[in-house]
Backbone bond lengths (Angstrom), bond angles and torsions (degrees), N, CA, C in turn:
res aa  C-N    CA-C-N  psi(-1)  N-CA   C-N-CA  omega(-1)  CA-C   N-CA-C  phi
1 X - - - 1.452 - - 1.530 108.96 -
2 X 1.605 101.16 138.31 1.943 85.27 -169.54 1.644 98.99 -119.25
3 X 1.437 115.37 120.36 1.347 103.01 171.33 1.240 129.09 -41.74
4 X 1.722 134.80 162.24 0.780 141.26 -115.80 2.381 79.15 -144.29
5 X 1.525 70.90 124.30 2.158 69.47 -174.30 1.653 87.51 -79.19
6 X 1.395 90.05 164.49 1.518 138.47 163.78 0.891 155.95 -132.41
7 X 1.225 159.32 172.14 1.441 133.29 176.82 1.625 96.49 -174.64
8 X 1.735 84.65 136.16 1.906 114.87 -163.90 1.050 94.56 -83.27
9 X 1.759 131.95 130.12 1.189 131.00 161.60 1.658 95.04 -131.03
10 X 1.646 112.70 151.57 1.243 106.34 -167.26 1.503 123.78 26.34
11 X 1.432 119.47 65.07 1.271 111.61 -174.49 1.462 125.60 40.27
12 X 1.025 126.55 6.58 1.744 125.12 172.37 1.773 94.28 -119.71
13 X 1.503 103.46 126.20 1.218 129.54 150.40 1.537 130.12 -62.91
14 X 1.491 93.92 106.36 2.012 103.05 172.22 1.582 101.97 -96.78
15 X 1.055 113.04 151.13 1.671 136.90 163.74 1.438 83.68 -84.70
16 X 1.775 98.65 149.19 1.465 114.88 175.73 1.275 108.62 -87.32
17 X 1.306 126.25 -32.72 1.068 119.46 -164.28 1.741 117.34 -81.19
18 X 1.482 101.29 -8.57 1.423 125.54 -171.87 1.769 100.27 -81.95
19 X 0.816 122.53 -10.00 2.074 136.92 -143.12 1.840 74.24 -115.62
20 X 1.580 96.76 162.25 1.575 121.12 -172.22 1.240 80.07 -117.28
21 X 1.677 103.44 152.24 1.417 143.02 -177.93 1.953 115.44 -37.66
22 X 1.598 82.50 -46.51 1.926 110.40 169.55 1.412 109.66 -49.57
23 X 1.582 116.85 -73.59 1.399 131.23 -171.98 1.423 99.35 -62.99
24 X 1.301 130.57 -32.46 1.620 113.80 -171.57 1.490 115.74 -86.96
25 X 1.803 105.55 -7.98 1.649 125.45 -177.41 1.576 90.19 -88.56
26 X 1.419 117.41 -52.76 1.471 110.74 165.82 1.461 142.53 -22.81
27 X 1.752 103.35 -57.58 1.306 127.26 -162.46 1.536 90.44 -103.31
28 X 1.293 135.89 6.19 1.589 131.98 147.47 1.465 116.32 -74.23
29 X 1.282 105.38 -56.33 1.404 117.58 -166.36 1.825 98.55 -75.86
30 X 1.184 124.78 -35.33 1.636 127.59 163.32 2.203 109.57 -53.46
31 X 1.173 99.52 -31.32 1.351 108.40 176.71 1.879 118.19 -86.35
32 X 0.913 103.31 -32.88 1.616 121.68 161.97 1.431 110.18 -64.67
33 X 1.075 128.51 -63.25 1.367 123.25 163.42 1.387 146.63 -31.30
34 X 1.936 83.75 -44.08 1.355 114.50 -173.81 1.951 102.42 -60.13
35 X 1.347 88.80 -56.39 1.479 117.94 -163.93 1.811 91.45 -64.18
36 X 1.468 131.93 -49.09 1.332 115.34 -160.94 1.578 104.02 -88.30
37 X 1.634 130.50 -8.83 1.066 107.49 160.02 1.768 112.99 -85.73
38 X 1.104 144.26 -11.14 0.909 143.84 -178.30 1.462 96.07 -66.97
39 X 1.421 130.69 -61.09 1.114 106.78 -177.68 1.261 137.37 -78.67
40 X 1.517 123.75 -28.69 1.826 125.31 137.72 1.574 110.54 -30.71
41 X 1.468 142.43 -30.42 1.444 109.70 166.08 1.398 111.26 -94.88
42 X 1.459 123.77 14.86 1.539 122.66 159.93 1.441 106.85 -90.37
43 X 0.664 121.41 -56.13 1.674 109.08 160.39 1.192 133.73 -33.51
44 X 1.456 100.50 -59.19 2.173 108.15 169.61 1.374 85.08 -22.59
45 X 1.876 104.50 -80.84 1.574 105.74 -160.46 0.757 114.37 -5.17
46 X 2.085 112.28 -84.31 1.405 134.62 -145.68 1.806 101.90 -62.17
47 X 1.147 120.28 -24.15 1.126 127.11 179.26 2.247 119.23 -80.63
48 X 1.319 85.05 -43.92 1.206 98.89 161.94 1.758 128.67 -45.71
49 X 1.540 102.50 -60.19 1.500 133.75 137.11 1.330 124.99 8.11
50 X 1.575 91.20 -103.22 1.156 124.64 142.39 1.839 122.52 7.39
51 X 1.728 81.99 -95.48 1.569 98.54 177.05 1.841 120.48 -57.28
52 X 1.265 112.73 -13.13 1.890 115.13 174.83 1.143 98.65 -87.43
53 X 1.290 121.35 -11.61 1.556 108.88 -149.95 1.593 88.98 -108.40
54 X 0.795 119.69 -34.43 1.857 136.25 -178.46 1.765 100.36 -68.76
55 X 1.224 111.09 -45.46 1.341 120.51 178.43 1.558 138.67 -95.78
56 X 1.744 85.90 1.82 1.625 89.35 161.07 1.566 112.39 -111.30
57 X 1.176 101.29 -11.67 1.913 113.22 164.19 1.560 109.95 -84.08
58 X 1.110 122.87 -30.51 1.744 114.05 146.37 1.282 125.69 -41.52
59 X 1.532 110.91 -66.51 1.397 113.95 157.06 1.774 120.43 -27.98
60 X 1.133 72.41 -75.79 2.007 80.24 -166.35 1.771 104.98 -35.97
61 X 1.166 101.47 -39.91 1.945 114.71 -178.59 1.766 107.78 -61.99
62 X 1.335 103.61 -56.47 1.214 94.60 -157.07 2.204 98.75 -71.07
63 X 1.553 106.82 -22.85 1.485 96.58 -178.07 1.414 116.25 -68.31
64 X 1.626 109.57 -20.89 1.396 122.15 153.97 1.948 132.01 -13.29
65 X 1.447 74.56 -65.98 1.547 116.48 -167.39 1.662 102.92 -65.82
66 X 1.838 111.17 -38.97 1.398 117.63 -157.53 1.506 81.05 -76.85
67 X 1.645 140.47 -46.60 1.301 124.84 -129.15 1.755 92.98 -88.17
């Protein structure tokens, strides 16, 4: 027997299958979202990263240059 999904909104639990075609097109496209900003702020990071890491090897170059 396979339980039956759900999903907590404001702390009260709906059955999916109980939800209209709308709300379950809803709570996809609310999950898509979820998922593509999650990974745009893993990126910032890598980008974030990135940019110290680019700019402390600038550094190191340009003190290069002073000596």
């Amino acid at each position: 027997m396979t339980e039956e999904k759900t999903i907590k909104i404001d702390d009260k639990d709906y059955k999916l299958s109980d939800l209209s075609k709308t709300s379950v097109d809803l709570i996809n496209q609310m999950t898509l979202v979820h998922n593509k900003k999650a990974s745009l702020l893993q990126e910032i990071d890598i980008l974030k990263q990135a940019n110290e890491t680019y700019s402390a090897k600038l550094k190191l170059e340009l003190e290069k240059g002073e000596g």
